[in-house]
C-alpha positions, 0 to 999 in steps of 0.5 A: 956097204953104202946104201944106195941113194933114194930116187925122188920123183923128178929124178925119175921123171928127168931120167933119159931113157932110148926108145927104139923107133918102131914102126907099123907092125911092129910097133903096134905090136911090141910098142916102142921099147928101150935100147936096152930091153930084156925079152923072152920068146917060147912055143912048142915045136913047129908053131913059128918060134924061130920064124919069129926070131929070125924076123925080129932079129932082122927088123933090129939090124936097123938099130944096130948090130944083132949076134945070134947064138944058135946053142941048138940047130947051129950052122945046121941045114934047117938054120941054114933054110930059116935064113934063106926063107927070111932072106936074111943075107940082106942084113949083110954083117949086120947079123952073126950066128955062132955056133954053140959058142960057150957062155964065158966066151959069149960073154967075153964077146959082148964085153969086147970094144964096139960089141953087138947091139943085140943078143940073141940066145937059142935057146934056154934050155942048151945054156947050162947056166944059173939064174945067177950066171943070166941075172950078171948077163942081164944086169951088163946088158942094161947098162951098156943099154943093149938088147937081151933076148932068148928063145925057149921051147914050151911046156904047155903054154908056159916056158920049159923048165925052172930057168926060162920061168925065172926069165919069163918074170924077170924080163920086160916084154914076154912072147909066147908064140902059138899058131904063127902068131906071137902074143907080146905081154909086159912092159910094152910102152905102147903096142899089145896086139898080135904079130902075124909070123906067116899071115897065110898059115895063122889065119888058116890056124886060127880060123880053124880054132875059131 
C-alpha cells in the first residue's frame, strides 16, 4: 500500500475548511464549527439533554437539513411534547425523526443523493454498534463534509459505557449537560461559554448549588 503524501505547512494553512455562520448564543457558546464537525451530548436524566438536542437540531436547519434518529423515545407521547415544547414543526421538512431505524439503513440514507446535512443519533447506547462500525460513520460523514452528532445517557459525569467514551475522545466538541445548562469543550474554534437550555430553571438550579 502507498504511503500517504506528508502535509507541508502551506498545504495546511491553504486547505479550505466551511465554517458554520454561528451567531449570538450559540456562537459564543460552540464557536464557529466546521460543516462537517462530530460532536457528543450526555447528562443524566431529567438535567435537559434532549431539550438541548432538540434546540440545536432546530438552530442547524438554518444550515441545512437535520435527520433525527430517535432509537429510544421514538414517535412516542414524550418526543412528541419535546417537539410541540420547542415548537419545532416551524423547521417544516427541514427536520425528520425516524423511528428506530437500523444502523445499515441509517447508513444507506446518508449515502443516498441529496442526503441530510446533519445527523442526529439518540442515543449511544441503543445503536448496538462497534467502535469500527461509528469510526466508518464518522470517517463518510467528514468527507461528505456533514454534521455528526450523538445523545448519551451519563454515568456520573462521564458518558455510559466503553462506546460513547470512545466518542467523547474521538469527537470534536464535547457537551456534557447538567442543571439545564450545557458546557461545550473541545475543539471550539471560538465560544467556550455555557448555553442556558431553560434559563429559568438553570439559574434557579445553580443559585442553589451555588
Amino acid at each position: 500500500m502507498a504511503m500517504k503524501r506528508a502535509l507541508s505547512v502551506d498545504n495546511i494553512l491553504n486547505k479550505k475548511f466551511h465554517p458554520l455562520g454561528f451567531e449570538g448564543a450559540w456562537k459564543e457558546s460552540l464557536g464557529k464549527p466546521d460543516k462537517g464537525f462530530s460532536a457528543i451530548i450526555w447528562g443524566a436524566s431529567s438535567q435537559g439533554k434532549t431539550s438541548f438536542a432538540l434546540q440545536f437540531a432546530k438552530y442547524l436547519t438554518r444550515f441545512g437539513r437535520v435527520l433525527y434518529n430517535s432509537l429510544e423515545e421514538a414517535a412516542s407521547f414524550t418526543m412528541q411534547k419535546a417537539l410541540q415544547d420547542h415548537q419545532m414543526e416551524t423547521c417544516g421538512r427541514r427536520f425528520l425523526l425516524l423511528e428506530r431505524e437500523s444502523w445499515n439503513e441509517v447508513m444507506k440514507r446518508m449515502q443516498s443523493h441529496k442526503s441530510p446535512q446533519f445527523l442526529i443519533i439518540d442515543s449511544v447506547q441503543y445503536t448496538g454498534i462497534s467502535t469500527k462500525e461509528y469510526k466508518e460513520l464518522k470517517e463518510y460523514m467528514q468527507q461528505k463534509r456533514k454534521g455528526l452528532i450523538f445523545i448519551s445517557h451519563a454515568q456520573g459525569k462521564e458518558p455510559k459505557g466503553a462506546l460513547a467514551n470512545f466518542i467523547r475522545y474521538d469527537v470534536d466538541i464535547k457537551i456534557p449537560v447538567r442543571g439545564y445548562r450545557a458546557f461545550p469543550e473541545g475543539r471550539l474554534n471560538g465560544g467556550g461559554n455555557f448555553f442556558d437550555i431553560w434559563p429559568e430553571k438553570s439559574a434557579k438550579i445553580w443559585a442553589e448549588i451555588q
